[in-house]
C-alpha positions as CSV (number, residue, x, y, z in Angstrom):
1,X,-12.0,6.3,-23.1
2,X,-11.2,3.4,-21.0
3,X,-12.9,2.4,-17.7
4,X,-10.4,3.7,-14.7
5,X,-8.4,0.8,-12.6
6,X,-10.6,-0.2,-10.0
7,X,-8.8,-0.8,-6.5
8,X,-9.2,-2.4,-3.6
9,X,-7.1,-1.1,-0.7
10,X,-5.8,-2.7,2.5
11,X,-4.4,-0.8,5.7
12,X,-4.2,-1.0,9.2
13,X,-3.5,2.5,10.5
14,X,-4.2,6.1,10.0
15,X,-4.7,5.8,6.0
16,X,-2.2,8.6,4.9
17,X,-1.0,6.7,2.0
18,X,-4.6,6.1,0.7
19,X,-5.4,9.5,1.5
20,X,-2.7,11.0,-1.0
21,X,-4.3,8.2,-3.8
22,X,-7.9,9.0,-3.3
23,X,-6.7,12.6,-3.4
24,X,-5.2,11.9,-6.5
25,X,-8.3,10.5,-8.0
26,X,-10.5,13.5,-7.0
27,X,-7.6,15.6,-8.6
28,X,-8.4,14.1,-12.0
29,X,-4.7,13.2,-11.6
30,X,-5.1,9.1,-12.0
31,X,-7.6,7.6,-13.3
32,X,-8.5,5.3,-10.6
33,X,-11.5,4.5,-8.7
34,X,-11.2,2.9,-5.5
35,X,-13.4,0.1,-4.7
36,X,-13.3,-1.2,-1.3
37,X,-11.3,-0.2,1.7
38,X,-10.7,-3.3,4.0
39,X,-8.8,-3.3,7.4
40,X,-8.0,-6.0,10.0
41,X,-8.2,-3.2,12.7
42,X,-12.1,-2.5,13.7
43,X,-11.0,1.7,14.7
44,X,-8.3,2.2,12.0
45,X,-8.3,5.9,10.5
46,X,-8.1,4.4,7.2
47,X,-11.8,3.1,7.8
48,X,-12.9,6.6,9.1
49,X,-11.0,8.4,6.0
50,X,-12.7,6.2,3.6
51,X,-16.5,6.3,5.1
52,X,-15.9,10.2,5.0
53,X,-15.2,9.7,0.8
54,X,-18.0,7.8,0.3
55,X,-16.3,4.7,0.2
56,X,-17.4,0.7,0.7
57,X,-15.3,-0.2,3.8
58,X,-15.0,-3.9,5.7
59,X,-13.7,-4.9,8.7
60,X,-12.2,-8.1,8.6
61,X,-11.6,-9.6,11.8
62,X,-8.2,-11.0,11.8
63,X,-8.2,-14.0,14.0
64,X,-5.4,-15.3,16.5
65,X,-2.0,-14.1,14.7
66,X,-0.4,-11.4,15.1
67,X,1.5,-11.0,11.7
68,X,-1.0,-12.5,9.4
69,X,-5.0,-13.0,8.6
70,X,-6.4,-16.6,9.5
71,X,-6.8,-18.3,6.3
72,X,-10.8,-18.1,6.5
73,X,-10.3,-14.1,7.1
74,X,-7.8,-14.1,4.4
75,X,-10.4,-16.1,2.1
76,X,-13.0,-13.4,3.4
77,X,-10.6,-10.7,2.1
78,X,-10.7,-12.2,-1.2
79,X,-14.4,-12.8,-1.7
80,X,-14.8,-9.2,-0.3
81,X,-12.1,-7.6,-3.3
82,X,-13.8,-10.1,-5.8
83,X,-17.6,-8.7,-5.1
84,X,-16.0,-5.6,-5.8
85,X,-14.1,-5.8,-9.0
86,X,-11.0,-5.1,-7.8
87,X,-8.5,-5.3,-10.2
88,X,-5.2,-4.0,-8.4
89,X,-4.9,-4.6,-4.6
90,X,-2.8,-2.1,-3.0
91,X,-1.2,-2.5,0.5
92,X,-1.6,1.0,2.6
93,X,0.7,0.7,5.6
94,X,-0.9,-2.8,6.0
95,X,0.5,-4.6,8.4
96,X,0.2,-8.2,7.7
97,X,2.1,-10.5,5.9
98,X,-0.1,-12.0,2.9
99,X,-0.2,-15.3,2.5
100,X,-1.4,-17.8,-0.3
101,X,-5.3,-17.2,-0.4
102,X,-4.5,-13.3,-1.7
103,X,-1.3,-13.8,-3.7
104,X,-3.2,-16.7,-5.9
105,X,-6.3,-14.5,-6.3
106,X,-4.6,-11.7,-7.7
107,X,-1.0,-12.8,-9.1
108,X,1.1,-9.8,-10.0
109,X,-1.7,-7.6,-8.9
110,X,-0.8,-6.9,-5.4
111,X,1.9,-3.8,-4.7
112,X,2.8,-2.1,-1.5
113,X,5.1,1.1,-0.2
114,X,7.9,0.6,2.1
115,X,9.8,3.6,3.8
116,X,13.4,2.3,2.5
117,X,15.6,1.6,-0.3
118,X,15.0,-2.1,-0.3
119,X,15.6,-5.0,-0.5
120,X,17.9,-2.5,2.4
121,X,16.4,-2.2,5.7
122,X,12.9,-4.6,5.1
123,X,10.8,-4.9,7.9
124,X,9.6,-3.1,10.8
125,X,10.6,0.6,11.3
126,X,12.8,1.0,8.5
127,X,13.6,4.5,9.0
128,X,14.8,4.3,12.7
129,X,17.0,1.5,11.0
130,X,18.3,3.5,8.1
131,X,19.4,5.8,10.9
132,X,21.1,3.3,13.2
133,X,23.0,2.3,10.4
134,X,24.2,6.0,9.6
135,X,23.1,5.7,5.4
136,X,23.7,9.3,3.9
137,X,20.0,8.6,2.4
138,X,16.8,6.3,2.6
139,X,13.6,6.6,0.6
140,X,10.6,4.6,0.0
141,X,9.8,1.5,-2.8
142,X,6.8,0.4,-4.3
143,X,7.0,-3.3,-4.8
144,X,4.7,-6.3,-6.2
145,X,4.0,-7.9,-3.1
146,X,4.9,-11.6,-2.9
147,X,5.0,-14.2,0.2
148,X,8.0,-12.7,1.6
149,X,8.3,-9.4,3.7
150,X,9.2,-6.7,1.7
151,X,11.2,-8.8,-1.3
152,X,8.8,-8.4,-4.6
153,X,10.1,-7.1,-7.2
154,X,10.8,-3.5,-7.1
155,X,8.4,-1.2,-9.1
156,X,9.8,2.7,-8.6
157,X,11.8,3.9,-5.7
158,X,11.9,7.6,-4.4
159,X,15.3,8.9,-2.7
160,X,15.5,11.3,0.4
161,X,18.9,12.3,1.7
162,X,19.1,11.7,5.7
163,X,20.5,14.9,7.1
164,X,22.8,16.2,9.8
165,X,20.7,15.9,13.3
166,X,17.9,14.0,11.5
167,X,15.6,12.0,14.1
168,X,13.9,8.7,13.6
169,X,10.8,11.5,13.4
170,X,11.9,13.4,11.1
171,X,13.4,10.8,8.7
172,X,10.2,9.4,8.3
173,X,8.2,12.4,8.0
174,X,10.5,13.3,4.6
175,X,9.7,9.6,3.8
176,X,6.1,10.5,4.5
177,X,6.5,13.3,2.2
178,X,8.1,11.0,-0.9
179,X,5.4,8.2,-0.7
180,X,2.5,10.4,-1.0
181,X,3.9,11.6,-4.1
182,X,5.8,7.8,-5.9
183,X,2.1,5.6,-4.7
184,X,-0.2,7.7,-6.9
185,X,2.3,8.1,-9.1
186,X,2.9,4.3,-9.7
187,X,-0.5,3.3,-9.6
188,X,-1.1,6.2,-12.6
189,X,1.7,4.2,-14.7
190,X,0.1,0.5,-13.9
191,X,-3.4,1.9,-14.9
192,X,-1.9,3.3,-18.3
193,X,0.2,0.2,-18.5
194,X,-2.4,-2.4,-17.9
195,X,-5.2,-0.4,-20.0
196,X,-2.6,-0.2,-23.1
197,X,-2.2,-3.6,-23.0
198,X,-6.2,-4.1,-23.7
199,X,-6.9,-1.7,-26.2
């Protein structure tokens, strides 16, 4: 039986992206243990979710920028996903733009969830922009994360129709609803993938 994929997770609000993984994991439904749960917000919920699990979790302070870590904090994230032998870094509505430090520590090893069909509506907000533009459906992708926002390569995408009436609220509460099922889901696949590939 091989070891589970150990992974380190990243996020900067309420966590309800990792929650549906760790749930996941206690599920028995991927084999997955999570080792670390960083944050560049000292009160996140993501922080508070994880301490309640049992989990190792780090601030890391994120300096002067407002859409990215200072290179020393960046460097700090690494040595932090290093001491725990991370081996896939996932992205849980974290929102910072990673830069070189991350991406050359752990090529190919970093994904994230976006609430659209990219590379349509990247960014900020995507739902309430999938409804400006009056789309007849959005969704949510899980991408390799590389050092431009929201353009890795696509890894799985999940479709929800946008219906009659629909609010920006609503919209991204069906979103919600699809990534809590596709990010587990993916991560599963990688773990299976990545294992096959060693035995």
């Amino acid at each position: 039986m091989s070891a589970p994929l150990r992974i380190g997770v990243l996020g900067s609000g309420k966590g309800s992206n990792f929650r549906a993984i760790a749930d996941a994991i206690a599920a028995g439904e991927l084999a997955a243990e999570v080792g670390i749960v960083l944050s560049d917000v000292a009160d996140a919920g993501i922080l508070t979710l994880a301490k309640e699990r049992g989990f190792p979790t780090e601030f890391v302070s994120p300096g002067r920028f407002k859409t990215k870590l200072e290179p020393e904090a960046e460097e700090r994230v690494v040595t932090l996903l290093r001491a725990a032998k991370v081996e896939l870094v996932v992205l849980a509505g974290y929102m910072r733009m990673i830069k070189a430090p991350l991406l050359e520590a752990f090529p190919n090893r970093i994904i994230n969830i976006h609430p659209s069909l990219l590379p349509q509506f990247p960014g900020l907000a995507a739902w309430a922009q999938a409804l400006a533009a009056g789309v007849s459906e959005t969704g949510c992708t899980v991408h390799f994360v590389d050092s431009g926002m929201d353009t890795g390569p696509i890894i799985a995408q999940s479709r929800v129709p946008v219906l009659p009436g629909d609010t920006a609220e609503t919209v991204h509460a069906r979103i919600q609803v699809a990534e809590h099922a596709l990010y587990p889901a993916v991560i599963r696949d990688l773990a299976a993938q990545w294992r096959g590939k060693e035995e």
